[in-house]
C-alpha positions as CSV (number, residue, x, y, z in Angstrom):
1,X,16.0,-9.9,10.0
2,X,13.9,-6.7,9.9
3,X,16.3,-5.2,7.7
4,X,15.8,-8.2,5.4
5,X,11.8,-7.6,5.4
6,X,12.2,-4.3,4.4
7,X,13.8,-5.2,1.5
8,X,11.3,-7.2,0.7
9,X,8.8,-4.9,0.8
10,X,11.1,-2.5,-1.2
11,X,11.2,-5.1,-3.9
12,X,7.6,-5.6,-4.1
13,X,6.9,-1.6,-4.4
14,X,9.6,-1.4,-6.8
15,X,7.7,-4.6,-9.3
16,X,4.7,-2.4,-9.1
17,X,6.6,0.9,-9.8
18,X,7.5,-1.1,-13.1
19,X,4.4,-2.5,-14.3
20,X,2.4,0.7,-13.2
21,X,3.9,3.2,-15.4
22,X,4.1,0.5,-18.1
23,X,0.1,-1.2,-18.4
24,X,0.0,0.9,-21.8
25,X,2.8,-1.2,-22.7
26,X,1.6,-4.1,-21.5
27,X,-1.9,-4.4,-22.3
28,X,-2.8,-5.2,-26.0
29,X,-6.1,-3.6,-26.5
30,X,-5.5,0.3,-26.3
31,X,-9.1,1.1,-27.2
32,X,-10.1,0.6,-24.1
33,X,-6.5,1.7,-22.3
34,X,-8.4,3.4,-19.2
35,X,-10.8,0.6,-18.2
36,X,-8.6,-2.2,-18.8
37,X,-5.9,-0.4,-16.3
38,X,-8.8,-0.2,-14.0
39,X,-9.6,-4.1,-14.2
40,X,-6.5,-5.2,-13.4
41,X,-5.6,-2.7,-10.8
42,X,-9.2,-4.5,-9.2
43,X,-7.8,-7.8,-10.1
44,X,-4.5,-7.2,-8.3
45,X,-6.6,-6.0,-5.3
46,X,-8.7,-9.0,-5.0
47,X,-6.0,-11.3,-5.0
48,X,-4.5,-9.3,-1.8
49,X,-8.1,-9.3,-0.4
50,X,-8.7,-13.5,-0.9
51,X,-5.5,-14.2,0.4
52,X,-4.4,-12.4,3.3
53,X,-6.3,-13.6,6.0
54,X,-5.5,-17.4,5.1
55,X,-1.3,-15.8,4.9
56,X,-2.0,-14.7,8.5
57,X,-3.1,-17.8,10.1
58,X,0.1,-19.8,8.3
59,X,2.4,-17.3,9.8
60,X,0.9,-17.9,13.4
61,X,1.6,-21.2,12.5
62,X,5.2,-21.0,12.6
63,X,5.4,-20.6,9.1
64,X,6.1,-17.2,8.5
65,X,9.0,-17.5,6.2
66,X,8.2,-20.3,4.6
67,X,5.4,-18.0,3.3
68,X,7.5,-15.0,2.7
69,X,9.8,-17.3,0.5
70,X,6.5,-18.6,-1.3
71,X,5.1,-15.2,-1.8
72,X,8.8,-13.8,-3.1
73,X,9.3,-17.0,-5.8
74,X,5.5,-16.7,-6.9
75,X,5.9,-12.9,-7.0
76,X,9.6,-13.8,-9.0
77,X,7.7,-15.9,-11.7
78,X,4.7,-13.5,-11.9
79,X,6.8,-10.6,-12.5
80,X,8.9,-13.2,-15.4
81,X,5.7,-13.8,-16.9
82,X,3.9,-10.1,-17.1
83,X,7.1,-9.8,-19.2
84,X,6.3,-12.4,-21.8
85,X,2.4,-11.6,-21.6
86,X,0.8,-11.5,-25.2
87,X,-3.1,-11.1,-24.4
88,X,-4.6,-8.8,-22.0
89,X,-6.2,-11.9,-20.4
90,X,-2.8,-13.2,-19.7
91,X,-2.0,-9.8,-18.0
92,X,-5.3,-9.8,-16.0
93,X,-4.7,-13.6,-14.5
94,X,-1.0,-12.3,-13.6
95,X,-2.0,-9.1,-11.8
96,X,-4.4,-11.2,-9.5
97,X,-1.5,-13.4,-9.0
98,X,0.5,-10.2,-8.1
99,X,-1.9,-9.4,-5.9
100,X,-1.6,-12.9,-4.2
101,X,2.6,-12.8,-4.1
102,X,2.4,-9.4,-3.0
103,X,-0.1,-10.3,0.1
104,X,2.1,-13.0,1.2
105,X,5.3,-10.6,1.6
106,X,3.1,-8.2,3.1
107,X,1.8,-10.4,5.6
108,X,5.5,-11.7,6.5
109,X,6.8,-8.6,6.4
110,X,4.0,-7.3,9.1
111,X,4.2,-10.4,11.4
112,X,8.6,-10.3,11.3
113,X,8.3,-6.8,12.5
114,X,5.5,-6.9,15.4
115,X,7.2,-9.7,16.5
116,X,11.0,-8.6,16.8
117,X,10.2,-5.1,17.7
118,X,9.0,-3.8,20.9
119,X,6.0,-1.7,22.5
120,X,9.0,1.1,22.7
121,X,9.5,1.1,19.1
122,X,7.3,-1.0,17.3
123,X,5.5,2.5,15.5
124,X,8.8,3.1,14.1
125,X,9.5,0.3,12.7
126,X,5.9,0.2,10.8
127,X,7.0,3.5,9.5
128,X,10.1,1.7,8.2
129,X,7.4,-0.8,6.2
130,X,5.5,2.2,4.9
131,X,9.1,3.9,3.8
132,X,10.6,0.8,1.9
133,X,7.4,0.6,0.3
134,X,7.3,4.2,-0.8
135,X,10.9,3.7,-2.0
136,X,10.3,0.7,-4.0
137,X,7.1,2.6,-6.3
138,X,10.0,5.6,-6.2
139,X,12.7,3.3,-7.7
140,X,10.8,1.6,-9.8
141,X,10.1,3.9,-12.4
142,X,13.8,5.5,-12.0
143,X,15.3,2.3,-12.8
144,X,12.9,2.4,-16.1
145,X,14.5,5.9,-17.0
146,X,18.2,4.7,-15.9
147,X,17.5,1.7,-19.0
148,X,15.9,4.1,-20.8
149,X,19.0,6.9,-20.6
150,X,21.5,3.7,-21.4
151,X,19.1,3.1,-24.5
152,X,18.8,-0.5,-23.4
153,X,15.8,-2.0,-26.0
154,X,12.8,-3.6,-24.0
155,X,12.7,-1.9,-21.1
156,X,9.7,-3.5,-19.4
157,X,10.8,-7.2,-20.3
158,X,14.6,-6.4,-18.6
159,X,13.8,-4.7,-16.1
160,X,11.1,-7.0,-14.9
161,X,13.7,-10.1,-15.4
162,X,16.0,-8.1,-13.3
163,X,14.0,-7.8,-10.6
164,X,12.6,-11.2,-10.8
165,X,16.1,-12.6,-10.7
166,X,16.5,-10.5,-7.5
167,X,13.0,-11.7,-5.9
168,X,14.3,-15.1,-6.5
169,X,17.6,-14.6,-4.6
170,X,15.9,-13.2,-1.8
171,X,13.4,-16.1,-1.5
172,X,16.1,-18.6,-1.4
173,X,17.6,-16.3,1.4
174,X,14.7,-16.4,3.2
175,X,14.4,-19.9,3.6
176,X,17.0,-19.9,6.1
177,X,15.4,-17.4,8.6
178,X,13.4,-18.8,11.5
179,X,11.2,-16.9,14.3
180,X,11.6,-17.8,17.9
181,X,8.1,-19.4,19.2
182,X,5.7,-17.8,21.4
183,X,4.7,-19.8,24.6
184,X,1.3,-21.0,24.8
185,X,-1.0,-19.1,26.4
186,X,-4.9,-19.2,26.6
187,X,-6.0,-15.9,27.7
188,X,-5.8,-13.9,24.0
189,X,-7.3,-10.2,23.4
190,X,-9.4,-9.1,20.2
191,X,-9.0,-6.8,17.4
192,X,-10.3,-3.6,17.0
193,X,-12.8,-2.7,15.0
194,X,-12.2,0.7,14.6
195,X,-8.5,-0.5,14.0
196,X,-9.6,-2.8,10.8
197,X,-11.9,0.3,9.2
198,X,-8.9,2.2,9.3
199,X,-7.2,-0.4,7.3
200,X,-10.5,0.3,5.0
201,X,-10.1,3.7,4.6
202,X,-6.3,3.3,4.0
203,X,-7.0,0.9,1.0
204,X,-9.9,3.2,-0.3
205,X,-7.2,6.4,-0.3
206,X,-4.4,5.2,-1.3
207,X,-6.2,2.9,-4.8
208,X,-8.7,5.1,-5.3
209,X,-5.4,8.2,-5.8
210,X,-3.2,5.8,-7.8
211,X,-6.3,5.2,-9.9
212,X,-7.5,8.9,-10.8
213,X,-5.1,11.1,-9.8
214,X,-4.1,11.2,-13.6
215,X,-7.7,12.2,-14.6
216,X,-7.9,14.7,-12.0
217,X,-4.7,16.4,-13.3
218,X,-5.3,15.8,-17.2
219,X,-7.4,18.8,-19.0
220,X,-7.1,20.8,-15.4
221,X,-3.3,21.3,-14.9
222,X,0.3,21.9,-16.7
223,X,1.9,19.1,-14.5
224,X,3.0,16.2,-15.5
225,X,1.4,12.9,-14.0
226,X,4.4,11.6,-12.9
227,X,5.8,14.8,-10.9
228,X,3.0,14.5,-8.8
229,X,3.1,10.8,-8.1
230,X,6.6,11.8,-7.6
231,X,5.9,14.1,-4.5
232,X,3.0,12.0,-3.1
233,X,5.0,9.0,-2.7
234,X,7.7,11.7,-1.2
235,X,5.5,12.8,1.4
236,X,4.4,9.7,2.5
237,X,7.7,8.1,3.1
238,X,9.1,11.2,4.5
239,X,5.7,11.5,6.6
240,X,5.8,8.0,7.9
241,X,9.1,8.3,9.9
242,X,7.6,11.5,11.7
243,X,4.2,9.2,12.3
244,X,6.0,6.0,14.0
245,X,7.7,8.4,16.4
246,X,4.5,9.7,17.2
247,X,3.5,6.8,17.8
248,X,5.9,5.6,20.0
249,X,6.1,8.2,22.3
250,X,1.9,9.3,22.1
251,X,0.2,6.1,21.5
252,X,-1.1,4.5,17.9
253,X,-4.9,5.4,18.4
254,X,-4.1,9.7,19.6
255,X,-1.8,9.3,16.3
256,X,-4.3,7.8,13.8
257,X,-6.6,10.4,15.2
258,X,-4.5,13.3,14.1
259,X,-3.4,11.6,11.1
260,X,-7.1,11.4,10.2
261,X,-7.4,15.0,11.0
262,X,-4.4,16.6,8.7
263,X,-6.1,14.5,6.1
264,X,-9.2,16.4,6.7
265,X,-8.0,20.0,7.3
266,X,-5.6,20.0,4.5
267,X,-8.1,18.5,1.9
268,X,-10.8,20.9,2.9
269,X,-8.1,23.4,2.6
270,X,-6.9,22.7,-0.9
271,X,-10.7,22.3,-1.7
272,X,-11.2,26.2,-1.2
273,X,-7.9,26.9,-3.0
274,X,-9.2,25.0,-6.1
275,X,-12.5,26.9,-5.8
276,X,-10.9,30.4,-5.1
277,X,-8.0,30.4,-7.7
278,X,-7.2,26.4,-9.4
279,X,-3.0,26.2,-10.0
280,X,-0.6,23.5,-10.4
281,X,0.2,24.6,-6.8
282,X,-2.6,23.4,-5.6
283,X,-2.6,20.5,-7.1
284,X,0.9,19.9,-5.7
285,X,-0.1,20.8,-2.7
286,X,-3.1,18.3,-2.5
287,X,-0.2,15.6,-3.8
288,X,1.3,16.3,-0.3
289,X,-1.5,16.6,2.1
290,X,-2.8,12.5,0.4
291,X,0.9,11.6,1.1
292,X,1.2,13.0,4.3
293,X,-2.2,11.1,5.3
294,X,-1.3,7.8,3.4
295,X,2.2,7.6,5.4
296,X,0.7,7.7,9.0
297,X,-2.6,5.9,8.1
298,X,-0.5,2.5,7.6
299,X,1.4,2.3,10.8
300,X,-0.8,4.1,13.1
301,X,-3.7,2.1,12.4
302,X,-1.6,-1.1,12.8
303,X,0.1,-0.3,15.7
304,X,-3.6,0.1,16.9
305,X,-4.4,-3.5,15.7
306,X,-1.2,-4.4,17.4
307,X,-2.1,-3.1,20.9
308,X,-5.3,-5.0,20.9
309,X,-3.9,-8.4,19.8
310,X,-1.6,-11.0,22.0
311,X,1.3,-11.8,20.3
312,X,0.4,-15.3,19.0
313,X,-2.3,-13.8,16.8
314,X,-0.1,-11.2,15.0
315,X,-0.4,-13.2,11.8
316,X,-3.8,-13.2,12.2
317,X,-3.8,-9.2,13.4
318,X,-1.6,-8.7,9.8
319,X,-3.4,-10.9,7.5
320,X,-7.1,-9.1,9.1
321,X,-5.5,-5.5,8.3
322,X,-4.2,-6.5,4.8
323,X,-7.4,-8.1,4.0
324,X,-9.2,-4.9,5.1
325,X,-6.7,-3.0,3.3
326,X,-7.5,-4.8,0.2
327,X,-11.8,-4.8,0.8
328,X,-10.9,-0.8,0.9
329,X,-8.8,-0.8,-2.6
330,X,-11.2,-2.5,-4.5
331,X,-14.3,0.5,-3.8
332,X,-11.6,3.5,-3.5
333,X,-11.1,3.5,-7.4
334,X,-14.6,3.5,-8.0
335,X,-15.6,6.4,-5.6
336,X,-13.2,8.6,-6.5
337,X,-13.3,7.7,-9.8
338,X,-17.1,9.1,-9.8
339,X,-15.7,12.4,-8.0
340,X,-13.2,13.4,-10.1
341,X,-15.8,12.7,-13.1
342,X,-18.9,14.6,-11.4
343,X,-16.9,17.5,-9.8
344,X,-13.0,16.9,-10.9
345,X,-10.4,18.0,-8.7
346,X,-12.9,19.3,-6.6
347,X,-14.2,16.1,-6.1
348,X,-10.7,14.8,-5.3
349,X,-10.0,16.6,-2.6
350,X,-13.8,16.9,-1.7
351,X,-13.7,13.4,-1.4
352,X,-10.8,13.1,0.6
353,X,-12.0,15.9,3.1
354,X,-15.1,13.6,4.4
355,X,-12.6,10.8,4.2
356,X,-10.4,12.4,6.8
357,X,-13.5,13.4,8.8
358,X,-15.1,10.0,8.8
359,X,-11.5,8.6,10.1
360,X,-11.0,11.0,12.7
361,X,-14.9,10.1,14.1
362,X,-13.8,6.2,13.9
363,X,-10.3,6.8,16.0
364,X,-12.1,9.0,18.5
365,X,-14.5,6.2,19.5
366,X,-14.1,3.8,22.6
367,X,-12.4,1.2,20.7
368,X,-14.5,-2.2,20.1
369,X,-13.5,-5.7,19.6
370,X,-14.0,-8.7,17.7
371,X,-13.3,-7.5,13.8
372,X,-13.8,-10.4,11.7
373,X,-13.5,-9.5,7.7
């Protein structure tokens, strides 16, 4: 069953791995290429945002695969349709759409593993989410080069049928899965604040890199854009693994804490680096100090939401860090995007120093209840 959530996720990383890459394909207006990228990056974002905490309380409901399966067929037909998409209207409806599919698997994939792990392993098996994820926007653009190598014609329309088709299998398949019920029990403990504004922060990193990372790199550096989303995404599934064992045998808050603190030292690092002497180098290695951060933000601060809630309000717990997630993605492009265009790559990792420092100050607090987003 978790192994089937995980390749869920992997499918959903691997859709946006496709359409990423591709938006200059995709959109119809190329006068205005940059900003219309950045609109429906937001728009994908605010679907997440809308619908995640309404995912979370269907999935304490009992009906947790029911709305993996809905997410996985809308996501199936989204995917079919970016594919046929003639207008850039049409694309910007679909990408909040995506953004709605995509919260739905998310959510499911969340609530299957809090609730079939244990407190012994649970941080692992959030690292497993953040991996499959990682893998997915990894494969995605390889599986454009493989058509691309075959000299298949269309390669955005067949490879987002393909994985449609395979989206659709695997919501058929899920149909079948069921979750063993909680019993009832009145006594229920609160969510974390701190927990949910890492959840923030995590969303404000990791779309506010996706969404400049290119501009910071472009007129400042030889290497090409997609080498270093190649090692980012890299470090952070290689990153996460080392993160959920940390946080199995430390504890999720110490983890986050630390996590929060490698962002900070390394940034602040490659900062001076890039003042002293700017190289591709450093560059590269900024690309690994966001990944390194990005993998152990996501199950450390989750795990921490985890700890805090009773088990019949982990769809809630999911939903509330998805939604928080998604409240940080839609502000993280804009910030860093006024960085990188103020300061540029100093800005960047200027930016992501008092990120990492702001984090660490949250996960070092007394831990507070009663987050509501």
């Amino acid at each position: 069953m978790k192994i089937f959530v995980l390749v869920c996720v992997f499918l959903g990383g691997m859709g946006q791995g496709i359409v990423n890459p591709k938006l200059p394909e995709l959109l119809v207006d190329h006068a205005s290429l940059a900003l219309d990228s950045g609109i429906s990056a937001s728009l994908m974002y605010a679907g997440i945002f809308f619908a995640s905490f309404l995912y979370g309380r269907l999935a304490d409901r009992g009906h947790v695969f029911r709305l993996l399966a809905a997410g996985l067929f809308l996501y199936a037909l989204t995917l079919a349709l970016l594919s046929a998409a003639k207008t850039k209207e049409a694309l910007f409806a679909l990408r909040f759409f995506e953004g709605l599919s995509l919260s739905a698997i998310y959510v499911s994939a969340d609530m299957v593993l809090c609730r079939t792990s244990t407190d012994e392993n649970r941080g692992q098996w959030l690292s497993y989410y953040g991996l499959a994820l990682s893998l997915g926007l990894l494969f995605g653009p390889c599986y454009l080069l493989l058509l691309e190598w075959l000299k298949v014609g269309s390669l955005v329309n067949l490879s987002l049928l393909s994985v449609a088709a395979v989206v659709t299998l695997f919501a058929l398949a899920s149909l079948g899965f069921r979750l063993p019920k909680w019993p009832e029990q009145k006594e229920t403990k609160m969510q974390h604040r701190q927990a949910t504004m890492a959840a923030v922060l995590y969303g404000f990193l990791e779309a506010g890199l996706v969404a400049v990372l290119a501009a910071a790199v472009t007129g400042y550096y030889k290497l090409q854009v997609e080498t270093l989303f190649l090692v980012l995404i890299l470090a952070a599934g290689l990153a996460s693994l080392a993160w959920g064992a940390s946080i199995d045998k430390f504890g999720a808050r110490r983890t986050l804490s630390w996590v929060f603190l490698s962002l900070a030292l390394l940034s602040l690092s490659t900062t001076g680096a890039q003042w002293l002497r700017p190289s591709d180098w450093v560059m590269v290695a900024g690309a690994v100090s966001f990944g390194i951060a990005a993998g152990g933000i996501y199950p450390a601060g989750f795990a921490w939401l985890i700890e805090g809630s009773h088990p019949s309000q982990y769809g809630f717990a999911s939903g509330l860090f998805t939604r928080a997630y998604g409240l940080g993605s839609l502000f993280g492009p804009l910030a860093f995007g006024l960085a990188v265009e103020g300061a540029g790559p100093l800005g960047l990792f200027g930016l992501a120093t008092l990120l990492g420092a702001g984090g660490l100050m949250l996960a070092r607090k007394p831990a507070r209840s009663g987050a509501r987003l």
